[in-house]
C-alpha positions in Angstrom: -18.1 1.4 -12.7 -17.5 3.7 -14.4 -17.1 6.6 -12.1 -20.8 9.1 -12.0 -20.8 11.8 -14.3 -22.7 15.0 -13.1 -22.7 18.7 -14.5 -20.8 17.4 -17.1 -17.9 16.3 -14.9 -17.1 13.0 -13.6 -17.3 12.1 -10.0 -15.5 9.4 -7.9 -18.2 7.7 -7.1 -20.5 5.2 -9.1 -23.8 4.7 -9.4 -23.5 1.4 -7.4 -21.5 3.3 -4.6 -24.7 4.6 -3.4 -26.3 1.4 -1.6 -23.7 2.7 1.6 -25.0 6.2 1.2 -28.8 5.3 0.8 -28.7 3.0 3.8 -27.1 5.8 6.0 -29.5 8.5 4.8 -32.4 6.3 5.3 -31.4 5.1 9.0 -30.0 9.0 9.8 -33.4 10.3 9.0 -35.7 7.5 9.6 -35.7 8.4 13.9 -36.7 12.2 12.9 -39.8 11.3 10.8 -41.5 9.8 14.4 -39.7 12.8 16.4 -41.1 15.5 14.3 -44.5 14.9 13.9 -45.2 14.4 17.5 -43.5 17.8 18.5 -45.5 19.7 15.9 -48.8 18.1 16.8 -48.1 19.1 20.2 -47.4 22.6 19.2 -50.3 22.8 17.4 -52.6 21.8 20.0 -51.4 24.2 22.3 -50.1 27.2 19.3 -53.6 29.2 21.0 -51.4 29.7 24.3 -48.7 31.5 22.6 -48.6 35.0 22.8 -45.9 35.8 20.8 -47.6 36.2 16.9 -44.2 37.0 15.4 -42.5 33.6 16.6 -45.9 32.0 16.2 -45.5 32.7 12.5 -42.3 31.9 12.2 -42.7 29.0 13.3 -45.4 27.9 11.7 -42.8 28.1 8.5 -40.4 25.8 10.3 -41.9 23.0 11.7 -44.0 21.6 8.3 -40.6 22.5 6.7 -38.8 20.4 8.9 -40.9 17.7 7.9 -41.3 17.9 4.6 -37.9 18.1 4.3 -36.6 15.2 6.4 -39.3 13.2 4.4 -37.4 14.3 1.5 -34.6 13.3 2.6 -35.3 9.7 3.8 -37.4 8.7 1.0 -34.5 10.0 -1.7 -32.4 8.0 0.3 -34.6 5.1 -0.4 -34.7 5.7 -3.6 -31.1 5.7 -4.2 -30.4 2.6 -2.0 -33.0 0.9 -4.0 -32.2 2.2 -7.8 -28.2 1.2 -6.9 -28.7 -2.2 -6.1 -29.6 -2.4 -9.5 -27.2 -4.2 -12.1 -23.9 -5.2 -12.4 -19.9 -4.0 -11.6 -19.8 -3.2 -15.3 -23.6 -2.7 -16.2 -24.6 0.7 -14.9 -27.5 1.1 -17.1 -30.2 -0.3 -14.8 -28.8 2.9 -12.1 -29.4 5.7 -14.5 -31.8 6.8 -12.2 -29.3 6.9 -9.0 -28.3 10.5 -10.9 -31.4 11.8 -11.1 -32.0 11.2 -6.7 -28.7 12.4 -6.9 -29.7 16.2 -8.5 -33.2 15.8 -6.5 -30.9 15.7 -3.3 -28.7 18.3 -4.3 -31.9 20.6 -4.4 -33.0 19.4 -1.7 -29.6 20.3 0.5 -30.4 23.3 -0.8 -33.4 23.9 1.4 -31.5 21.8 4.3 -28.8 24.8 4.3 -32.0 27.7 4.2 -33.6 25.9 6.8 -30.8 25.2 9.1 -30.1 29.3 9.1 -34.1 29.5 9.5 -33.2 26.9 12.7 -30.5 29.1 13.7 -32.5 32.6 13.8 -35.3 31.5 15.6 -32.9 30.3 18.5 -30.8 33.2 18.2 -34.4 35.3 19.4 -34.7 33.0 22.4 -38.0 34.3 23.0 -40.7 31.8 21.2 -43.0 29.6 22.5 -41.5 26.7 24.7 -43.6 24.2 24.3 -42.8 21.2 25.7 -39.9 19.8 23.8 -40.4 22.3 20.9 -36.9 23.9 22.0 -35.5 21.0 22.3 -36.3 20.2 18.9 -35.2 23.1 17.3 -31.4 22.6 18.3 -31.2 19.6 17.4 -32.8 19.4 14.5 -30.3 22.5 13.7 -27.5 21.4 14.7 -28.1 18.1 12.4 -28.6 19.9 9.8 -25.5 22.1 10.0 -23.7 18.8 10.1 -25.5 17.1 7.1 -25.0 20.3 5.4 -21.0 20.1 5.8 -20.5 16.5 5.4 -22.0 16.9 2.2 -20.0 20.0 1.3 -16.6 18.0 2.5 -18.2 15.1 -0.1 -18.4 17.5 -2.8 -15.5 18.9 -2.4 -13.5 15.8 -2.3 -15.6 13.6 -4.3 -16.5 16.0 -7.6 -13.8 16.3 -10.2 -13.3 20.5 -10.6 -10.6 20.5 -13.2 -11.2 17.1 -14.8 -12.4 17.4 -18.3 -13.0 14.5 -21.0 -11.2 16.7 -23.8 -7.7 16.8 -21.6 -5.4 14.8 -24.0 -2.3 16.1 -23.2 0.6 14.0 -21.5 4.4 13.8 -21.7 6.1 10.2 -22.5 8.4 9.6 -20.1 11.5 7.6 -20.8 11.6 3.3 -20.7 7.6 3.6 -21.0 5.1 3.0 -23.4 2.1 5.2 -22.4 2.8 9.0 -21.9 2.0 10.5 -18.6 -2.0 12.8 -18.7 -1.0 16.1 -17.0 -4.6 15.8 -15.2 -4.1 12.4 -13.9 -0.6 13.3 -13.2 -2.3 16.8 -10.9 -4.8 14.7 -8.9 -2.3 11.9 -7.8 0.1 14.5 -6.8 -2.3 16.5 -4.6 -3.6 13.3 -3.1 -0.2 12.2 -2.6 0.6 15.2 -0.7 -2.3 14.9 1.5 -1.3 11.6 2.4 2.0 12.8 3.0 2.9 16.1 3.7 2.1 15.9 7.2 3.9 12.4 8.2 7.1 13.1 6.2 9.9 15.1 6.7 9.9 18.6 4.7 12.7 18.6 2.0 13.8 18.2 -2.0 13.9 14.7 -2.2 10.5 14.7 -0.7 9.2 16.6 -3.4 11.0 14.9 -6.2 9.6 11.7 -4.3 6.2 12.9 -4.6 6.2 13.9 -8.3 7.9 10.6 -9.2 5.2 8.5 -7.6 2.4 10.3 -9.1 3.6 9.6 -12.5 3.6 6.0 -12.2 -0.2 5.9 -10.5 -0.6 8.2 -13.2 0.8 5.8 -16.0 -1.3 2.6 -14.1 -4.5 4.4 -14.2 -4.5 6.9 -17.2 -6.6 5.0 -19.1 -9.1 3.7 -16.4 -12.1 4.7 -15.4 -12.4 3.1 -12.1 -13.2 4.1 -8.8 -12.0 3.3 -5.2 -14.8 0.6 -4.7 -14.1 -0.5 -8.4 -10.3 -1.2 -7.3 -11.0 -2.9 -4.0 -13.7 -4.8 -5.5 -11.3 -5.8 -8.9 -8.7 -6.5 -6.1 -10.8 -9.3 -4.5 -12.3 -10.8 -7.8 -8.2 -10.8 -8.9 -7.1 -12.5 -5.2 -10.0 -15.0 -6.0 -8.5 -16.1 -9.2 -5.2 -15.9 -7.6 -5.9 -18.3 -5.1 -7.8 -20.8 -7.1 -4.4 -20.9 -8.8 -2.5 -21.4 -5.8 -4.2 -24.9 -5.1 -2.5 -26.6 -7.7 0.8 -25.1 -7.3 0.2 -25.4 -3.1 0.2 -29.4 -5.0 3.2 -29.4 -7.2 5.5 -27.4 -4.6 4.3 -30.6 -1.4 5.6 -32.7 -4.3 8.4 -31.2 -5.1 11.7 -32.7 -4.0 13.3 -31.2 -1.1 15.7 -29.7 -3.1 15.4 -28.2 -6.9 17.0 -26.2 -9.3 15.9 -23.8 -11.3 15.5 -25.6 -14.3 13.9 -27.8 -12.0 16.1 -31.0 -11.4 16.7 -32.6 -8.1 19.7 -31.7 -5.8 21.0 -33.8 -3.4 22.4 -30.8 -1.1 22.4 -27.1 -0.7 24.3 -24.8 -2.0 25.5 -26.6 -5.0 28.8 -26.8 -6.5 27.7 -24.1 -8.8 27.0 -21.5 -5.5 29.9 -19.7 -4.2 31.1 -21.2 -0.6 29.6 -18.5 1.3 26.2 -18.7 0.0 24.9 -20.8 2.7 21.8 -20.9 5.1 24.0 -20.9 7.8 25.6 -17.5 7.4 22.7 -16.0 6.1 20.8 -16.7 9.1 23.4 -15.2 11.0 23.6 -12.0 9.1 19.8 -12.0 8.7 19.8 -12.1 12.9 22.5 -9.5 12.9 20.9 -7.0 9.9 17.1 -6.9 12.2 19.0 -4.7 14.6 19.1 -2.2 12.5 15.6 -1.9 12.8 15.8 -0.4 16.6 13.5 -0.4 19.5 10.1 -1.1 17.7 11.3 -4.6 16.2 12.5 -5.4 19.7 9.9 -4.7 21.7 7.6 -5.9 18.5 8.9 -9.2 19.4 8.9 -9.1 23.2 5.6 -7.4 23.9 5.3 -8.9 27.4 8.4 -7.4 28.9 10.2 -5.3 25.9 10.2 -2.1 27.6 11.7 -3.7 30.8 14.9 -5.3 28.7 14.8 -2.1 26.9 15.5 0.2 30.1 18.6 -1.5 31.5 19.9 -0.2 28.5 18.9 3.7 28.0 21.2 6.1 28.5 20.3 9.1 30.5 19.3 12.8 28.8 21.3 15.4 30.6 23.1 18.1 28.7 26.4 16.8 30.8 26.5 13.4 28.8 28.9 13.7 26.6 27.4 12.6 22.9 28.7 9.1 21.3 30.7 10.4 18.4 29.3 6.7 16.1 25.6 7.3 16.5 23.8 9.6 14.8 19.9 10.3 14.6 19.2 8.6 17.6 17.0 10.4 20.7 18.4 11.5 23.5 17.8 8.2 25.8 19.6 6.2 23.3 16.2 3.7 22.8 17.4 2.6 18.8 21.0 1.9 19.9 19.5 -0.3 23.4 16.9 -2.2 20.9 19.5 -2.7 18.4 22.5 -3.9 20.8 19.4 -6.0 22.5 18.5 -7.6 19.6 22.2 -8.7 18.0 23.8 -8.8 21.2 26.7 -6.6 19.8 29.3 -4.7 22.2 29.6 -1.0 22.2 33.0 -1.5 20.9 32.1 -3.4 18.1 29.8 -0.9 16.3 31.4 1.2 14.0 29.1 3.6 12.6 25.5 3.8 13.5 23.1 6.0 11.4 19.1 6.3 12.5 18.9 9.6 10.5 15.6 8.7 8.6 14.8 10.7 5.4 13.2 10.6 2.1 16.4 8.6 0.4 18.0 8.4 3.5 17.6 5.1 5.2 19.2 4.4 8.4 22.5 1.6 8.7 24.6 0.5 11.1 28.9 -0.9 10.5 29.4 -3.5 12.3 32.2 -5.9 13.5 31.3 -9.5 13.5 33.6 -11.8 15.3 32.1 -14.9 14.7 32.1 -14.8 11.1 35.2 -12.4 10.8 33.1 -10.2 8.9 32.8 -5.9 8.6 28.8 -6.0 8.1 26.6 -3.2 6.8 23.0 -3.6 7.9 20.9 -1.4 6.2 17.2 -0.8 7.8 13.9 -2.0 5.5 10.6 -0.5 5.0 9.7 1.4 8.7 8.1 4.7 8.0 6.5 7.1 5.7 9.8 8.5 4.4 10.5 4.6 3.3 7.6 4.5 1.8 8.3 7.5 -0.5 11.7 6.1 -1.3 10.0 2.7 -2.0 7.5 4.6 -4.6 9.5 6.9 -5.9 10.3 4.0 -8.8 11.3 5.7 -12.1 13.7 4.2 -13.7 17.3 5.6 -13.4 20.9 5.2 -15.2 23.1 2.9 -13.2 26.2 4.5 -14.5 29.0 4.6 -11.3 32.2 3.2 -12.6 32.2 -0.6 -12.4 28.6 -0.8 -13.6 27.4 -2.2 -17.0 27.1 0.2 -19.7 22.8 0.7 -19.8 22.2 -0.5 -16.9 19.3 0.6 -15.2 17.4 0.5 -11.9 14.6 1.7 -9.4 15.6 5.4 -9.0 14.8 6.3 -5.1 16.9 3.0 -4.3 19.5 3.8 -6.3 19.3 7.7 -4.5 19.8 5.7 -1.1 22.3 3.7 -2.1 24.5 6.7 -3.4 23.9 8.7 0.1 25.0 5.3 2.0 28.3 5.3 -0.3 29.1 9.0 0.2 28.8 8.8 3.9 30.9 5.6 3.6 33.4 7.6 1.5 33.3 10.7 3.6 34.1 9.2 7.1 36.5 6.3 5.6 34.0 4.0 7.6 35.1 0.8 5.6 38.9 1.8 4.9 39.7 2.0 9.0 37.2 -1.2 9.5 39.0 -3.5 7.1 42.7 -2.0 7.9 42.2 -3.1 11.5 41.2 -6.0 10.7 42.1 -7.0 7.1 41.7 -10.3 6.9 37.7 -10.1 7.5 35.4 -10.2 4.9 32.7 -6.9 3.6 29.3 -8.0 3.9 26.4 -6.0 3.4 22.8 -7.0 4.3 19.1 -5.9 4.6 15.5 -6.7 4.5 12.8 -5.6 2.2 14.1 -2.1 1.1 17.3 -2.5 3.0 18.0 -5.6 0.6 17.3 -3.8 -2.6 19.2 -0.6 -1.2 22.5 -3.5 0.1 21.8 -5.0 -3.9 22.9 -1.9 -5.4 25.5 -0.7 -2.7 27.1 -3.9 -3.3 27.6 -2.7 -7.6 28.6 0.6 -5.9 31.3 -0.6 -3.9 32.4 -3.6 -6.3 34.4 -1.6 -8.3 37.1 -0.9 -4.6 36.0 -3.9 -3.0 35.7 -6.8 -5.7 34.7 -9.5 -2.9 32.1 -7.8 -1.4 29.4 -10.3 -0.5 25.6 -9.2 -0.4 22.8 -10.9 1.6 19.4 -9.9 0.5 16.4 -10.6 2.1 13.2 -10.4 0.6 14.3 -7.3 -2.2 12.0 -5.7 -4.4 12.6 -6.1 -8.2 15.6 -3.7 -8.1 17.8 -3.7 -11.6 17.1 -4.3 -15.4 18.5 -7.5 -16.9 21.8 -5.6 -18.5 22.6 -5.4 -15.1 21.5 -8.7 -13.4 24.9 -11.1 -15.0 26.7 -8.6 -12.7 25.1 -9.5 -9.7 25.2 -13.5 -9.6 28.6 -13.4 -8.0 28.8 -11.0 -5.4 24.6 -11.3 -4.2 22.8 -14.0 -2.4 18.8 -13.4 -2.5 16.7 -15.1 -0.2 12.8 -14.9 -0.6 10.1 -17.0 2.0 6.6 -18.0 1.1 4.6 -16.4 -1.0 6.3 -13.0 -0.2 4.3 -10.2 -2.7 7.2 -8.0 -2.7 9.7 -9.6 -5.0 6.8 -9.2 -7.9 6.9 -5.8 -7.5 7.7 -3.6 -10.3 6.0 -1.3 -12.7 5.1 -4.5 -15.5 3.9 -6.8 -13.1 1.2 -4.4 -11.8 0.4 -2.8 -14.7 -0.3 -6.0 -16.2 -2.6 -7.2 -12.8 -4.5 -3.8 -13.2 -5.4 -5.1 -16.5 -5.7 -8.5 -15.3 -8.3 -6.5 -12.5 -10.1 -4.9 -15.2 -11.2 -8.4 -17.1 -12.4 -9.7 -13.7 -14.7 -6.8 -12.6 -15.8 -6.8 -16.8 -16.4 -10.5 -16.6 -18.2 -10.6 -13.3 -21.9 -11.3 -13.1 -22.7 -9.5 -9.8 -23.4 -6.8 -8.2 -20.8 -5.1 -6.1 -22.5 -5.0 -3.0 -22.3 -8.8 -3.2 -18.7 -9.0 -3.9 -18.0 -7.2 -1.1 -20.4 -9.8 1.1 -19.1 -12.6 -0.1 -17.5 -14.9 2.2 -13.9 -16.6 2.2 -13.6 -18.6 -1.4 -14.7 -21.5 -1.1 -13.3 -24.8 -3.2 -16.5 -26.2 -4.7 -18.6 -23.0 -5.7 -19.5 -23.0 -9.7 -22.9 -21.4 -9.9 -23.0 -18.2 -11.3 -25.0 -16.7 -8.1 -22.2 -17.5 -5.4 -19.4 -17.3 -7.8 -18.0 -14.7 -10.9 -16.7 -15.9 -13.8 -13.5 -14.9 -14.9 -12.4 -17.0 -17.7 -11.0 -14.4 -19.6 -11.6 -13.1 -23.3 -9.8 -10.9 -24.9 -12.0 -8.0 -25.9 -11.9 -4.4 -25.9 -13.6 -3.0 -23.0 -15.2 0.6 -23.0 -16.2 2.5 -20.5 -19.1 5.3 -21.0 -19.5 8.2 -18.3 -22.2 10.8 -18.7 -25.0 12.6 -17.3 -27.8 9.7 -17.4 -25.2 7.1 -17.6 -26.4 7.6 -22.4 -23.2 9.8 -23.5 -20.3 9.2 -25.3 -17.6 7.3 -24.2 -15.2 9.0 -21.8 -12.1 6.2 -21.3 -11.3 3.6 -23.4 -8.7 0.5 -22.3 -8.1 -1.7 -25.2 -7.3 -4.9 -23.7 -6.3 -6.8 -26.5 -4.0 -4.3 -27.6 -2.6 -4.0 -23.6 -2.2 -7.8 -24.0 -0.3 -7.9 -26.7 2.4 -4.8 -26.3 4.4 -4.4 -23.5 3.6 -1.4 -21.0 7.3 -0.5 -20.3 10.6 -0.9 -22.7 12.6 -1.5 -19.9 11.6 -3.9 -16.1 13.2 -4.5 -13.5 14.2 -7.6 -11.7 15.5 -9.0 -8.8 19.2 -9.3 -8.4 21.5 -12.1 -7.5 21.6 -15.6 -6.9 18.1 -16.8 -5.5 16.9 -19.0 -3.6 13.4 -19.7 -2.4 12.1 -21.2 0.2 8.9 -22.6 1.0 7.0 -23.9 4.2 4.7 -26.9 3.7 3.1 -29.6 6.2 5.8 -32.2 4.8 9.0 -30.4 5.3 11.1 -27.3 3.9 11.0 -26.7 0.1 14.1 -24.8 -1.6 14.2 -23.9 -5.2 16.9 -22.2 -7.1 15.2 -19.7 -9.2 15.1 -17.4 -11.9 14.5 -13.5 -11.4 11.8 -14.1 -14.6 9.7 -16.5 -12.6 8.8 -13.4 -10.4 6.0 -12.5 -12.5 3.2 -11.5 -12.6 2.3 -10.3 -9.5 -0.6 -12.9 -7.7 -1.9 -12.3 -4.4 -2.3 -15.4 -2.4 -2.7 -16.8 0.9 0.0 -15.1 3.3 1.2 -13.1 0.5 1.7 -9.9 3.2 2.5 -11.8 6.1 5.3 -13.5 4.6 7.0 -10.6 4.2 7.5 -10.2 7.6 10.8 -10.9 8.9 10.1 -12.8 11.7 9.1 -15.6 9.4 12.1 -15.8 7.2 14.1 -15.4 10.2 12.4 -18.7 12.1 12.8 -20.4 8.7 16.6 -19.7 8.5 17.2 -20.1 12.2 16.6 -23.5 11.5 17.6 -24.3 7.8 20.8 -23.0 9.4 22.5 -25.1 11.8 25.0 -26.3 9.5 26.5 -25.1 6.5 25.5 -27.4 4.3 21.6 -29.1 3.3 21.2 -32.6 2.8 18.3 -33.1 0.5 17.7 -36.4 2.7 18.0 -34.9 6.0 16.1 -31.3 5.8 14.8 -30.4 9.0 11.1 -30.0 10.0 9.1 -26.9 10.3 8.4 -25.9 13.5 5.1 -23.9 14.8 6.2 -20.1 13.9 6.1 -17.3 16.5 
């Protein structure tokens, strides 16, 4: 940190970035400098045998260059292995001389590419000397070279920063934010974008529109940084350290916690409260979150049956013939039927009780299935989470957008590629009559819609979508994202129950809360007092380490922090982030938040912990122990399975956690 300026341009590599690259060019060439030597010796001893002067002479050019330049090679790599070990994460003064190795080994490539065509005309002849081994040496040596050679073309290429230049100021401010959008950031994030992408995805408009959408916000997180990928993996670290030195006092204060609290923190005797509507229970969420995994298809049932999935599976399939006449409810499904067998094997529904089933999987097009369930005498619209790299896209694509469908709060606002999946679940909704001929045969059963991770945020805002026709809709939502802005959350404590397990990541995420741990990121890395290397080396955080050696001190001061990018690490500065002022003024005018009536539950050693909470306590975003994992459904749903036998909690008789599986 900050990224390597060379030719005037900035690269995204740093000086310290180079101990990796050193290390491999040192133990790459290290083998030929004993290899080498011994050939040419040989040749030389016995060079009064050949007959051939031509390919005597031309030789006697290749083999001392070979040497030389291997030499070369391994000793700059020493040198830059040894100069970028040098320093700190945010002191790259002692590695000015990492870009000097770095022009010396550009010079020398050059001579790596003349003498791997020098290699390749003298075995194109085919008629020197062969001297034992000599032959043998030439090819390889070659053909190492041509591959050195286009490694470090495919580094240059991919590493060097063409179009970047320091005197690019221009940017567009884009609505609900504070910072405007850099038209070069925003180019670089969308071409990497679509190389991530383009080739997992499927080709269309929203694609596109996805695309651009998520480059601006990486653009609006990092316009102002000059970090690169080792600087963010290592800040992410140094942040997760602070994170979890946090998380031991409030692992403390939850164990202590009553069994039962609200959110302003009382103690309850029993769950729901009087203040909860009737149906917002543990009991029927646990059905419906058992119900909504279905959705999900064959992968999150043989995900959870590895040993004999594929056998339950088969009894199932249907067969592929042309003959087969096609079910006229399922749609985007293959040909054998393997998402409509994993998702009748996982809820245990009847054929006849599916109403519509959609596995058509786009870019704003997540798949859902209608559902009669008998038990709870309930229409149920499961809508499928986060599965592949279309919901991904939809999950990035977070702009904000006007929530204005009738029934909706005037200024309301919410994530924009949710909202776009939402409407397309409506208007196929709309279009078929799906709900109309479900709840007029049978009209005395309730309209419940439910999902997990996206497929809760998506159900959050279906649910204000359909409110206006259907006024007792019911939503359960399982682990959302931060999905509407707070004009819009008052609207949502009725008709939504949220339910969020562990330290789940995902309900912190919106545009504010990571902007404001990028910053957080950005103190740590200035703050530390080692090298990178050993950040990367260090070993789990440990409880009692203090000395500056083992540990780096982040106790924050609020300073503004400068970073300087040149040739020789001496110019002018290149990217400034003013964290005092970052501190002080928000990053966005608007945020988002996540919807409904919430409740939280935690896992500890004494028993089951549930708090009522707040959609502001969701911030910032903190990374600790299990914060991925406990997004996972299958933890949530062992949690509720239990918590779930009977309608209603006793704070007196909570049941105890049993080992998850």
């Amino acid at each position: 940190m900050p990224g390597m300026r060379l030719f005037g341009r900035r690269c995204t590599l740093a000086t310290d970035d180079f101990i990796l690259i050193g290390f491999l060019d040192c133990f790459a060439f290290l083998p030929w400098l004993g290899w080498i030597p011994v050939i040419y010796a040989s040749y030389i001893k016995h060079r009064s045998q050949c007959e051939l002067v031509q390919n005597t002479a031309l030789l006697d050019v290749c083999l001392p260059g070979l040497c030389i330049l291997f030499f070369l090679n391994w000793i700059l790599g020493a040198l830059s292995l040894i100069f970028s070990l040098r320093g700190t994460i945010s002191e790259p003064e002692p590695r000015r001389h990492v870009v000097t190795v770095v022009y010396l080994k550009l010079i020398v490539g050059i001579f790596d590419v003349v003498w791997a065509i020098l290699g390749t005309v003298v075995l194109a002849r085919n008629n020197f000397c062969d001297i034992i081994g000599l032959s043998l040496l030439i090819e390889v040596c070659t053909i190492f070279q041509w591959i050195v050679t286009f490694v470090r073309f495919f580094a240059i290429c991919t590493c060097y920063d063409w179009n970047f230049s320091k005197h690019t100021k221009d940017g567009v401010t884009k609505e609900y934010f504070t910072t405007p959008v850099r038209k070069g950031t925003f180019k670089k994030w969308n071409l990497r974008l679509q190389t991530l992408f383009l080739w997992c995805t499927t080709p269309s408009e929203a694609r596109k529109q996805a695309l651009e959408t998520a480059s601006e916000l990486l653009a609006l997180l990092s316009y102002d940084l000059d970090l690169v990928a080792s600087d963010v993996i290592a800040g992410l670290l140094l942040y997760r350290q602070k994170c979890c030195k946090k998380w031991k006092s409030e692992k403390e204060s939850i164990k202590l916690a009553p069994p039962i609290v609200s959110a302003d923190g009382e103690k309850l005797e029993k769950f729901p409260p009087s203040t909860f509507q009737s149906w917002m229970n543990l009991q029927l969420a646990s059905r419906y979150m058992n119900l909504g995994l279905g959705v999900f298809g064959w992968p999150w049932f043989v995900y959870r049956n590895i040993t004999c999935g594929f056998c339950l599976l088969f009894k199932r399939l249907t067969c592929c013939f042309p003959c087969r006449e096609a079910s006229k409810i399922v749609f985007g499904d293959n040909c054998c039927g393997c998402n409509l067998a994993g998702l009748q094997a996982t809820t245990e529904l009847e054929y006849e009780d599916l109403v519509h089933v959609s596995f058509v999987d786009k870019v704003f097009e997540v798949p859902f299935f209608v559902t009669y369930d008998h038990q709870t005498k309930a229409v149920i619209v499961a809508v499928r989470g986060t599965m592949s790299m279309n919901d991904v896209l939809t999950d990035v694509a977070a702009t904000f957008a006007c929530f204005d469908d009738p029934g909706c709060p005037p200024g309301a606002l919410c994530h924009g590629g949710m909202l776009s999946a939402s409407r397309e679940i409506k208007r196929k909704l709309e279009e078929q009559e799906i709900l109309d001929r479900a709840l007029q045969e049978y009209p005395d059963y309730d309209l419940v819609i439910t999902g997990h991770s996206l497929g809760a945020s998506v159900s959050s805002i279906l649910t204000l979508l359909l409110k206006e026709k259907y006024p007792n809709v019911r939503c359960f939502a399982f682990a959302p994202a931060p999905t509407l802005n707070k004009i819009a959350l008052p609207f949502t404590f009725q008709n939504i129950f949220t339910v969020i397990y562990g330290n789940d990541t995902v309900c912190y995420l919106n545009y504010e809360n990571t902007k404001t741990m990028v910053l957080e990121m950005v103190k740590c890395l200035k703050e530390c007092k080692l090298p990178k290397y050993k950040v990367f080396m260090a070993k789990d955080y440990q409880e009692n380490v203090e000395t500056e050696e083992k540990h780096c001190k982040c106790e924050l001061d609020l300073k503004n922090y400068g970073t300087n990018m040149s040739d020789g690490e001496n110019g002018e500065p290149f990217m400034k982030i003013d964290l005092e002022r970052s501190s002080e003024f928000p990053v966005v005018t608007e945020s988002v938040y996540v919807a409904g009536t919430i409740v939280h539950i935690w896992k500890t050693e004494e028993g089951y912990r549930l708090k009522i909470s707040k959609a502001d306590d969701y911030k910032p975003l903190s990374f600790r122990p299990k914060s991925i994992l406990d997004h996972f459904p299958q933890y949530l749903q062992a949690s509720l399975n239990q918590l779930g036998e009977t309608p209603v909690l006793n704070a007196c008789s909570m049941p105890k956690p049993t080992k998850e599986v």
